[in-house]
Structure formats: structure tokens, C-alpha cells
C-alpha positions, 0 to 999 in steps of 0.5 A, spaced: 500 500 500 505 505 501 508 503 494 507 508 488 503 504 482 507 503 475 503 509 472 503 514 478 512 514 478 510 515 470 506 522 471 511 523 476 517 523 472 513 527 466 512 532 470 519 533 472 521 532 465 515 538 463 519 542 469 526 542 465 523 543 459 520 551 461 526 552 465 530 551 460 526 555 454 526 561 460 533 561 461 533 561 453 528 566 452 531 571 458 539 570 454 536 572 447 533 578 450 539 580 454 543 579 446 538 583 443 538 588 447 546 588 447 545 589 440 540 594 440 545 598 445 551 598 439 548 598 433 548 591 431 540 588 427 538 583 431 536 576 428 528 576 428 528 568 427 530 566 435 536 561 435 539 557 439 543 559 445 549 556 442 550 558 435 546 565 437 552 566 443 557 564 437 554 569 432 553 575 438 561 574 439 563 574 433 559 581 431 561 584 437 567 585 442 566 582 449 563 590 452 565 591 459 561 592 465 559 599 467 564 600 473 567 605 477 574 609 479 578 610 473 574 605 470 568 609 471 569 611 463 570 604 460 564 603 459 563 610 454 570 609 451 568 602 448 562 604 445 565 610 443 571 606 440 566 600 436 561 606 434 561 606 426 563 613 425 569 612 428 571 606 425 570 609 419 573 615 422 580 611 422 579 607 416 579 614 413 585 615 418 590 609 414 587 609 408 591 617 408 596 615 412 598 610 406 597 615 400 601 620 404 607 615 405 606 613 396 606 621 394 614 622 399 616 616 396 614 618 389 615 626 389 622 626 395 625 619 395 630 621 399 626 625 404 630 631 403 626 637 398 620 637 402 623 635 409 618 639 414 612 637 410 614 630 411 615 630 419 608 634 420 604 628 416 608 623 420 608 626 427 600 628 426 599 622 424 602 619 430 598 622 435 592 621 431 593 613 432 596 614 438 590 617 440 586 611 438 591 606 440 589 608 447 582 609 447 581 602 444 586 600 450 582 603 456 576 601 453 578 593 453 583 593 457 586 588 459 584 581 457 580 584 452 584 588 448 591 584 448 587 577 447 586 580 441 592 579 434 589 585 431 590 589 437 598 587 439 599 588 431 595 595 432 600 596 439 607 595 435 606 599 428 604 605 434 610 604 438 615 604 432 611 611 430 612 613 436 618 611 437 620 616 431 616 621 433 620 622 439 626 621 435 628 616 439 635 614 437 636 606 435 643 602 434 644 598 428 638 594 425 634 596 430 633 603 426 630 598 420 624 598 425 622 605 422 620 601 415 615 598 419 610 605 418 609 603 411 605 596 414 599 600 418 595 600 411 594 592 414 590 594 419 584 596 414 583 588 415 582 589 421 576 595 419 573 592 413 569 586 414 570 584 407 578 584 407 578 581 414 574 576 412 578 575 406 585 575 410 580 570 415 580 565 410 587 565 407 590 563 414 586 558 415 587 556 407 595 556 409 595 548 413 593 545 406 598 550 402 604 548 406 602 540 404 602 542 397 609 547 398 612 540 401 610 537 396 613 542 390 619 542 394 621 535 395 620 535 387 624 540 386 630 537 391 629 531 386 630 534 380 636 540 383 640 533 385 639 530 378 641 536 375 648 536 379 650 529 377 648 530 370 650 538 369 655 541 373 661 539 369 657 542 362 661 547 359 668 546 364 672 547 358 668 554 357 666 552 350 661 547 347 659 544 340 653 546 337 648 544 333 652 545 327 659 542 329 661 549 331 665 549 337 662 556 341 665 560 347 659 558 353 661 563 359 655 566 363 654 573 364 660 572 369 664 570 366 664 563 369 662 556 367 655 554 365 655 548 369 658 551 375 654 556 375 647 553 374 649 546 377 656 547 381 652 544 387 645 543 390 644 550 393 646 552 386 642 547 382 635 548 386 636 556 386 636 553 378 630 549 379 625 554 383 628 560 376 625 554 372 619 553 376 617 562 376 619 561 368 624 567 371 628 568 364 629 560 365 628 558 357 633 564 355 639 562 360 638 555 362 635 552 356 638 553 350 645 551 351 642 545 353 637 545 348 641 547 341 648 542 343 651 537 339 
């Protein structure tokens, strides 16, 4: 009599099972509206067809940044800088920004290569837009820091062009090669990839394209070793005694450009032989200089 029949354990569990079901389309009706409204907040059009969580969750990350939390201190402000930053209208901004930035370093290397006749002109565009990429460096930074900011390749990316401008802004002085690192200026057009969808996209789908092009490199490469090994046991004493018979019986002066051995030089060993093999691969010149004399001897 105190056991419960077969039928009232099933209606039990039934119930339970409708009790988890409600919880949990309330938990995912509460986590899509807190992402609409978080959309709604920076601007993004929320998907009208409710998805679930999970993929929902991925495509919100991937529309937006992880926006910090209103705190307080001298973090009172993070909150509006993030915002402020993600705002369309700065982003553009910046873009805007790079983009000139980058035509400006093409006209001084078309109009002043050496950086001599027109000096001040150049020092004011590159100090200006020193200070304006500093500027947005460092609103990006208070905005998302710490984590947010630096787990971020864009971002480091974005930290080390800056640094190096400044670096020449304060005309730091840099021993060496290290002097080199002013070249890396003429790379802050990448950061347009990180700004326009499309390109970021594009750049996207090429890093995860390398694993597959680095199979097919070894594979060429692997060939090109096979062939540059037998180009040095059948061709590195071709030419030794700087003449060789063409097609008519004729004997013919055959030094290269440098006046060395056509063998030696193309074949002399592995290095030189798949130097040969890679000129060959490119078609660089190779059926002008390697081929014919190969090609039209006796």
C-alpha cells in the first residue's frame, strides 16, 4: 500500500521532465533578450528568427567585442570609451585615418625619395599622424583593457606599428638594425583588415587556407630537391672547358654573364642547382639562360 503504482512514478517523472523543459526555454528566452538588447545598445540588427543559445552566443561574439561592465574609479569611463571606440563613425573615422596615412607615405616616396626637398612637410604628416593613432591606440586600450584588448592579434599588431611611430616621433635614437624598425610605418595600411569586414574576412580565410598550402609547398619542394640533385650529377661539369659544340659542329665560347662556367654556375652544387630549379619553376628568364645551351648542343 505505501508503494507508488507503475503509472503514478510515470506522471511523476513527466512532470519533472515538463519542469526542465520551461526552465530551460526561460533561461533561453531571458539570454536572447539580454543579446538583443546588447545589440540594440551598439548598433548591431538583431536576428528576428530566435536561435539557439549556442550558435546565437557564437554569432553575438563574433559581431561584437566582449563590452565591459559599467564600473567605477578610473574605470568609471570604460564603459563610454568602448562604445565610443566600436561606434561606426569612428571606425570609419580611422579607416579614413590609414587609408591617408598610406597615400601620404606613396606621394614622399614618389615626389622626395630621399626625404630631403620637402623635409618639414614630411615630419608634420608623420608626427600628426602619430598622435592621431596614438590617440586611438589608447582609447581602444582603456576601453578593453586588459584581457580584452591584448587577447586580441589585431590589437598587439595595432600596439607595435604605434610604438615604432612613436618611437620616431620622439626621435628616439636606435643602434644598428634596430633603426630598420622605422620601415615598419609603411605596414599600418594592414590594419584596414582589421576595419573592413570584407578584407578581414578575406585575410580570415587565407590563414586558415595556409595548413593545406604548406602540404602542397612540401610537396613542390621535395620535387624540386629531386630534380636540383639530378641536375648536379648530370650538369655541373657542362661547359668546364668554357666552350661547347653546337648544333652545327661549331665549337662556341659558353661563359655566363660572369664570366664563369655554365655548369658551375647553374649546377656547381645543390644550393646552386635548386636556386636553378625554383628560376625554372617562376619561368624567371629560365628558357633564355638555362635552356638553350642545353637545348641547341651537339
Amino acid at each position: 500500500q505505501g508503494h507508488l503504482s507503475p503509472s503514478s512514478v510515470s506522471r511523476s517523472r513527466n512532470k519533472m521532465a515538463a519542469v526542465v523543459i520551461a526552465v530551460k526555454h526561460r533561461n533561453e528566452e531571458r539570454a536572447r533578450n539580454k543579446e538583443r538588447a546588447r545589440n540594440e545598445e551598439l548598433g548591431i540588427k538583431s536576428d528576428p528568427k530566435p536561435k539557439p543559445v549556442g550558435a546565437q552566443a557564437k554569432q553575438t561574439r563574433n559581431a561584437a567585442p566582449d563590452i565591459p561592465a559599467q564600473s567605477y574609479g578610473m574605470w568609471a569611463y570604460q564603459r563610454k570609451a568602448a562604445l565610443l571606440y566600436l561606434d561606426i563613425r569612428v571606425q570609419v573615422f580611422v579607416a579614413c585615418l590609414i587609408a591617408a596615412n598610406f597615400l601620404a607615405n606613396i606621394i614622399e616616396e614618389w615626389v622626395d625619395p630621399a626625404g630631403t626637398e620637402h623635409e618639414a612637410v614630411w615630419k608634420v604628416f608623420d608626427n600628426m599622424f602619430n598622435v592621431l593613432f596614438s590617440m586611438e591606440l589608447l582609447l581602444n586600450m582603456y576601453g578593453f583593457w586588459f584581457r580584452r584588448f591584448w587577447k586580441s592579434a589585431w590589437n598587439v599588431f595595432d600596439f607595435v606599428v604605434v610604438s615604432v611611430g612613436l618611437l620616431g616621433l620622439f626621435e628616439v635614437p636606435l643602434p644598428g638594425p634596430l633603426g630598420m624598425l622605422r620601415m615598419l610605418r609603411a605596414f599600418r595600411v594592414f590594419r584596414l583588415f582589421k576595419r573592413v569586414k570584407s578584407l578581414n574576412k578575406l585575410m580570415v580565410t587565407l590563414a586558415k587556407a595556409v595548413p593545406g598550402v604548406v602540404n602542397a609547398f612540401l610537396i613542390v619542394v621535395i620535387v624540386m630537391c629531386i630534380y636540383s640533385i639530378l641536375g648536379v650529377e648530370f650538369f655541373s661539369d657542362y661547359g668546364a672547358d668554357l666552350v661547347f659544340t653546337n648544333e652545327m659542329g661549331e665549337n662556341v665560347p659558353l661563359v655566363t654573364l660572369r664570366g664563369l662556367p655554365f655548369g658551375d654556375e647553374y649546377f656547381g652544387n645543390f644550393g646552386k642547382s635548386l636556386y636553378t630549379m625554383f628560376q625554372v619553376l617562376t619561368g624567371e628568364s629560365w628558357s633564355e639562360v638555362v635552356a638553350p645551351p642545353l637545348l641547341h648542343s651537339k
